[in-house]
C-alpha positions as CSV (number, residue, x, y, z in Angstrom):
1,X,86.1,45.7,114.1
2,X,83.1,46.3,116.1
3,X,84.4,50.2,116.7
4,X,84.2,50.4,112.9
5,X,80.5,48.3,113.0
6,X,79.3,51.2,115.4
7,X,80.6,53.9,113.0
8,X,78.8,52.2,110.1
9,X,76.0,52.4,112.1
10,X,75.8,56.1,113.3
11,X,77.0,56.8,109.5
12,X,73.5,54.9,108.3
13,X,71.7,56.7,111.2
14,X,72.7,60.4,110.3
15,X,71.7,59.5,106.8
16,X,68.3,58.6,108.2
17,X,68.2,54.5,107.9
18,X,67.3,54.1,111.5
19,X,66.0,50.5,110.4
20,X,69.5,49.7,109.4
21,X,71.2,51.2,112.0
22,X,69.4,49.7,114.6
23,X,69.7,46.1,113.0
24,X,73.4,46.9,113.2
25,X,73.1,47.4,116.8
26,X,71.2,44.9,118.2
27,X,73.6,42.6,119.4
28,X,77.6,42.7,119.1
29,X,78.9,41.1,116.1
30,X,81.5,38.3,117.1
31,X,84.4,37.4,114.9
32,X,85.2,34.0,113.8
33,X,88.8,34.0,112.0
34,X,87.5,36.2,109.2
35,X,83.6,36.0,109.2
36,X,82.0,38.2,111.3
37,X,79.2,36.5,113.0
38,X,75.9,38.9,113.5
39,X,72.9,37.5,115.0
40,X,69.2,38.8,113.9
41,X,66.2,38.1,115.5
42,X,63.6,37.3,112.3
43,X,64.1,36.2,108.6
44,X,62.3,39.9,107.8
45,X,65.6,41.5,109.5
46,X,68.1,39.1,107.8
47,X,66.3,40.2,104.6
48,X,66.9,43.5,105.6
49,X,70.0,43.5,106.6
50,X,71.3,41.5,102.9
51,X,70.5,44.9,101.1
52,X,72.9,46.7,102.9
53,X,75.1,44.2,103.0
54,X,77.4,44.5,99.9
55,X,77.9,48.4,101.2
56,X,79.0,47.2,104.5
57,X,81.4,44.5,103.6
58,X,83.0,47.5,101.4
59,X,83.5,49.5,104.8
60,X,84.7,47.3,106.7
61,X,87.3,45.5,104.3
62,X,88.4,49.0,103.4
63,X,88.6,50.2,106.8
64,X,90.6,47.3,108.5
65,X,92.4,47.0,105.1
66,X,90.9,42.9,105.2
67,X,89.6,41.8,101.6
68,X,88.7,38.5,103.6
69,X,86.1,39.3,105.7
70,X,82.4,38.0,105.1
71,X,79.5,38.7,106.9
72,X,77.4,35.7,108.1
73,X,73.8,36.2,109.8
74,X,72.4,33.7,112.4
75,X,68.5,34.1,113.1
76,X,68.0,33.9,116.9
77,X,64.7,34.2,117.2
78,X,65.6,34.6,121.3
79,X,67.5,37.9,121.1
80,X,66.0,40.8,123.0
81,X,66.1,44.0,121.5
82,X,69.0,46.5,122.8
83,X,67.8,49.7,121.0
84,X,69.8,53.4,122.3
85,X,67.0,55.5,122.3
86,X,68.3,59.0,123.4
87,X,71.5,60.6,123.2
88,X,73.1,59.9,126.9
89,X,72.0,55.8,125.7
90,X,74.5,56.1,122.6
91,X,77.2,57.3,124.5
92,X,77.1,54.7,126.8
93,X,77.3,52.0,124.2
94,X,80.2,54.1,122.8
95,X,82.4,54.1,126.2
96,X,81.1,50.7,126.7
97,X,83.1,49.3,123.1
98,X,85.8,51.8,123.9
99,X,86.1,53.6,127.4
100,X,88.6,56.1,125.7
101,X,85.5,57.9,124.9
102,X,85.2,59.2,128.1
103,X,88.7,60.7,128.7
104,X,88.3,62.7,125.4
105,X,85.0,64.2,126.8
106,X,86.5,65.0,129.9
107,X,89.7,66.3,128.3
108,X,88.1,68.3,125.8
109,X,85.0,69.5,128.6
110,X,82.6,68.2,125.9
111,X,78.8,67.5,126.1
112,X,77.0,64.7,125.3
């Protein structure tokens, strides 16, 4: 789930909604049975965040092939922002949620 939540994310980046994209990836989303659980600092961001929403929920349920997942936002006003700002940044979030990341670089001599 959250491999597909990072995807989303880079997808909404690369189409330029940095806002978005970086809301996505404040914090990991948890999973509670079927609701994923994402945590947003302010109201403003939940507000946000409930426009994309609908577009999301698409992905994801058509990704993990899940019509029962729904998406609920907690405000914690607490959370600190963990924002990747440079290219080396993102990677390590990538091997971080999935350390196969690295082996393909390695295998594949690629650059970050």
């Amino acid at each position: 789930m959250q491999e597909q939540w990072l995807k989303y994310a880079q997808r909404l980046e690369d189409k330029g909604q940095k806002i978005m994209s970086s809301l996505l990836t404040l914090n990991d989303p948890k999973l509670d049975g079927t609701t994923i659980v994402h945590e947003l600092p302010n109201e403003s961001s939940k507000i946000d965040f409930e426009r994309e929403q609908p577009s999301l929920l698409g992905y994801l349920r058509g990704k993990l092939h899940n019509h029962e997942i729904q998406i609920r936002i907690d405000i914690n006003e607490s959370i600190e922002m963990k924002k990747a700002f440079t290219s080396q940044d993102k990677y390590n979030r990538f091997v971080e949620l999935n350390p196969s990341i690295e082996l393909l670089r390695k295998l594949f001599d690629l650059d970050i």
